[in-house]
N, C-alpha and C positions, 0 to 999 in steps of 0.2 A: 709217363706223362711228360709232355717238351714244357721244358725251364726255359725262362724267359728274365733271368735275373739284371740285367743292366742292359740290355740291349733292346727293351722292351719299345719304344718310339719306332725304331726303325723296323723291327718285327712285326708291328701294324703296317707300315707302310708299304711294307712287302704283300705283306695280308690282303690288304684293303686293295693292292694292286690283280690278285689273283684272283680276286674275285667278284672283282668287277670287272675282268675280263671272260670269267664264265657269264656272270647275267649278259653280256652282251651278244654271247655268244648261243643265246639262246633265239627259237626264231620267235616270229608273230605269232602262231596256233600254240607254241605253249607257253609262252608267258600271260595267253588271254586262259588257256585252261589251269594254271596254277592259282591266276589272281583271281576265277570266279569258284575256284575249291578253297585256299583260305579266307576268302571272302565272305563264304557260307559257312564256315566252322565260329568264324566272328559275331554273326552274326549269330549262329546259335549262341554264343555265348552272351550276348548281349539279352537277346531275350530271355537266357533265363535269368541273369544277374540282377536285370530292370534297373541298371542305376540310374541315379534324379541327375547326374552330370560325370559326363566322361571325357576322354582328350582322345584326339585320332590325328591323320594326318591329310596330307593328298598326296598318294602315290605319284612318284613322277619317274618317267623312264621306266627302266626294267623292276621297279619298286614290285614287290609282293602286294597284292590287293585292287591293282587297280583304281583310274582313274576317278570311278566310280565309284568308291567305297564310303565316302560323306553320306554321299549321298543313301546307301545302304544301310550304313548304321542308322541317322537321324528315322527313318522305315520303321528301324526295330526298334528304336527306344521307344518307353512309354512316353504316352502326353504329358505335354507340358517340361517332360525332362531335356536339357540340352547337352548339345556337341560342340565340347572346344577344339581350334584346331589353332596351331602356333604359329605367330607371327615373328621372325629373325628381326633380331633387335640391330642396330649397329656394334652391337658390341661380341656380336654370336650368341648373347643369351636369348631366351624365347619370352614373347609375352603369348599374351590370348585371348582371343576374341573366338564370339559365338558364329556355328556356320548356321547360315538362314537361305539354304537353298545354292545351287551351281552359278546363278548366275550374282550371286555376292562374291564372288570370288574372282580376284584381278594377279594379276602376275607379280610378282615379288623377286627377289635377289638368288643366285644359284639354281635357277628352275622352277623355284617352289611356286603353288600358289596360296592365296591367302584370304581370311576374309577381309572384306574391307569396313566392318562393323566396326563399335568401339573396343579400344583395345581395353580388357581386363588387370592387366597386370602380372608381373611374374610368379604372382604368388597364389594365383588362379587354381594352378595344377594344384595344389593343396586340398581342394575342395572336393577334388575328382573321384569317385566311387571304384571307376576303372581307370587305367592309362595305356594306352594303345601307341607303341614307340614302331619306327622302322630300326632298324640296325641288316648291317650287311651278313653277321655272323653274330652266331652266342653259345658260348661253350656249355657243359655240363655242369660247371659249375653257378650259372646264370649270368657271367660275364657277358657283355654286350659290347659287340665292335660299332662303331659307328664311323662318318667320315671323315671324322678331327678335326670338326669344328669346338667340340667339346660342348655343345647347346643342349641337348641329352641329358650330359651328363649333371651339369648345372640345375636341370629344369628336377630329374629326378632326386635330386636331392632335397627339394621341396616335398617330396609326397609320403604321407604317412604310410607307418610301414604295415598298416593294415588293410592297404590299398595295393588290389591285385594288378601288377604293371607286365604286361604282354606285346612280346617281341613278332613281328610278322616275317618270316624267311619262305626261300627257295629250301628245295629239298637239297641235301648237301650241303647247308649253311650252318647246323647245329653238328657241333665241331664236337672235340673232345677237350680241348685246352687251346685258348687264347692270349696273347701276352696282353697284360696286366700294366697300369700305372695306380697309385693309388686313389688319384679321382675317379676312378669306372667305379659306373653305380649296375649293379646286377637287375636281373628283370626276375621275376620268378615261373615265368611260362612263355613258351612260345609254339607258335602254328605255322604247319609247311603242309603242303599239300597234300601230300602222302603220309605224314603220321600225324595231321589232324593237331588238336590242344594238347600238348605234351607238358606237365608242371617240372621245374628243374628244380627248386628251393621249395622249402615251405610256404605255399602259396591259398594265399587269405581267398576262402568262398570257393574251391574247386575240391573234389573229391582227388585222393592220390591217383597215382599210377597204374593201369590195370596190365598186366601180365605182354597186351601188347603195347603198354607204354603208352595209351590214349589216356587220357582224362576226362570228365565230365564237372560241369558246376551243378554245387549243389544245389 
């Protein structure tokens, strides 16, 4: 396994550089048929979890899931139950607010978009049943690459650890080892196109690993 002992900053940057030169490198017919397979793995998993409050995001650029994907969870939740999606704080930390359909959603800083509903609070994600993160890459060991903003990392350090937190990749993004600083907060699962909900940690509400490394929630 590659050691990453003091050089670990620049090691992501390198990282983060590779591969986001693959997602780009990918055309239009499969980044639509990637994001409409983990799409649907998501959503399976949503309905059968049925949590009362989840957090997701909105895919932007070569993101896994698609532009669409608010819009798909909010579909599968049960009534009445909602969908937080994160508002970039000035600080890089995330608040959050509730999504109430495509067209609440206004442009915001770095690409993203946002609701424009009242904002919740940092402390929002606390409450969440599920947590649904982007990251560019996440090793085996549940490490989580993200942009370096550090907003991720900060926000998942609010969420109980009995709340099952799921990474969305491309196929070839679940790595074997990733360099490491001590604020990366790990995910316990994550879905790629091709090998579907895959748990990496002891992951709260999903059945283990089956022989072809799929998972199911209980």
């Amino acid at each position: 396994m590659p050691e990453f002992p003091d050089g670990a900053h620049e090691a992501k940057r390198e990282t983060r550089v590779a591969l986001l030169a693959h997602r780009r490198a990918l055309t239009a017919p499969q980044r639509a048929e990637a994001a409409a397979r983990v799409r649907a793995e998501l959503v399976d998993l949503v309905r059968r979890l049925r949590p009362h409050r989840m957090t997701g995001y909105v895919p932007v650029g070569s993101e896994p899931g698609g532009p669409e994907l608010p819009e798909a969870l909010r579909a599968a939740l049960p009534r009445q139950a909602e969908l937080l999606l994160p508002v970039l704080r000035d600080d890089l930390d995330l608040d959050w607010a509730a999504y109430d359909g495509s067209d609440s959603l206004v442009a915001a800083g770095r690409g993203m978009r946002e609701p424009a509903g009242p904002r919740l609070g940092r402390a929002a994600i606390g409450e969440a049943e599920l947590v649904v993160v982007p990251a560019l890459a996440v090793d085996h060991r549940g490490l989580r690459l993200g942009r370096g903003g550090g907003s991720y990392d900060r926000a998942l350090a609010r969420v109980p650890g009995r709340v099952l937190i799921v990474a969305l990749l491309h196929d070839g993004e679940l790595v074997e080892a990733l360099p490491a600083q001590p604020h990366d907060r790990p995910v316990h699962a994550v879905i790629t196109p091709s090998g579907g909900l895959r748990t990496l940690t002891d992951a709260p509400g999903v059945d283990p690993p089956t022989s072809a490394g799929r998972t199911r929630a209980r």
